[in-house]
C-alpha positions in Angstrom: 42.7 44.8 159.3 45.5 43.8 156.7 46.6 47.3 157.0 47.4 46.4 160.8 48.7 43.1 160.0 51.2 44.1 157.5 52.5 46.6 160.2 53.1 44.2 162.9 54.7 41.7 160.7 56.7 44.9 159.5 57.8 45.2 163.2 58.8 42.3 163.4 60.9 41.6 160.5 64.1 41.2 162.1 62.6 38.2 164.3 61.6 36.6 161.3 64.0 34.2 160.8 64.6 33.4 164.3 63.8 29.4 165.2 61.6 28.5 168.2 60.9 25.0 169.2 57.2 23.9 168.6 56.0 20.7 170.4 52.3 19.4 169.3 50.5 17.9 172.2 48.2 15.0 171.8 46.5 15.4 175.5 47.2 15.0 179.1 47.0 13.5 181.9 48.5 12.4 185.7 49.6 9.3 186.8 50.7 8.0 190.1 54.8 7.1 190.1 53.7 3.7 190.6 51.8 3.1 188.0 54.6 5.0 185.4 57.4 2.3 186.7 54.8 0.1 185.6 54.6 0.7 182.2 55.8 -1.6 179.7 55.6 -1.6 176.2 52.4 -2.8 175.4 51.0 0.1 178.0 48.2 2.2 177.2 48.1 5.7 178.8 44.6 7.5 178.7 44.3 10.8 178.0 42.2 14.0 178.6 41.0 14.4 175.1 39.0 11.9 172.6 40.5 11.1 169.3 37.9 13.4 167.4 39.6 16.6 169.8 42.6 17.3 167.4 45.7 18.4 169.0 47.1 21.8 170.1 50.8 23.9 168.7 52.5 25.1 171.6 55.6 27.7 172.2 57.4 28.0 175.4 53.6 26.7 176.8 51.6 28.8 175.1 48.6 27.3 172.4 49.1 29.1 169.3 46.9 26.9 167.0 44.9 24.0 167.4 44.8 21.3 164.2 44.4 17.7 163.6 47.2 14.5 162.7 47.2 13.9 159.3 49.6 11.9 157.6 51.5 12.7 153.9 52.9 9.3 152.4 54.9 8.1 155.5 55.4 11.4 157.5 52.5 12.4 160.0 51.9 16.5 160.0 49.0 18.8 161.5 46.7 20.7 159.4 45.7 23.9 161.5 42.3 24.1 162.0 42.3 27.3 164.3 44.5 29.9 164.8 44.5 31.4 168.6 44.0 34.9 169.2 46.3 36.9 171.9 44.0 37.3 174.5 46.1 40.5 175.9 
């Protein structure tokens, strides 16, 4: 299994230092136009998951790992719990 690993990280070595936008996302959810020009600062928008759910690492849409917030002196991060297979 390393073996293999090593060899696909070998093929793609000249990718490697290539930058690609992440975005972490919290949960989900759909809500009527109405009610978004309704909003106001003190707002609350429910959302799919429950706060014990973690969060999920995306690239151009697709889950790559799954982790929960943590927070390091004033800066919030996510620790990956779960890496996501290709399911090709």
């Amino acid at each position: 299994m390393k073996q293999e690993n090593d060899e696909i990280i070998e093929s793609w070595r000249e990718f490697m230092d290539v930058r690609i936008p992440l975005s972490v996302e919290l949960g989900s959810t759909q809500m009527k136009i109405r009610d978004i020009l309704e909003l106001d600062e003190s707002s609350i928008i429910r959302l799919t998951r429950s706060t014990g759910e973690g969060v999920d690492v995306r690239a151009d849409g697709q889950r790559l790992v799954s982790g929960e917030i943590i927070v390091i002196e004033d800066r919030a991060g996510v620790r990956v719990n779960e890496i996501i297979k290709n399911k090709n």
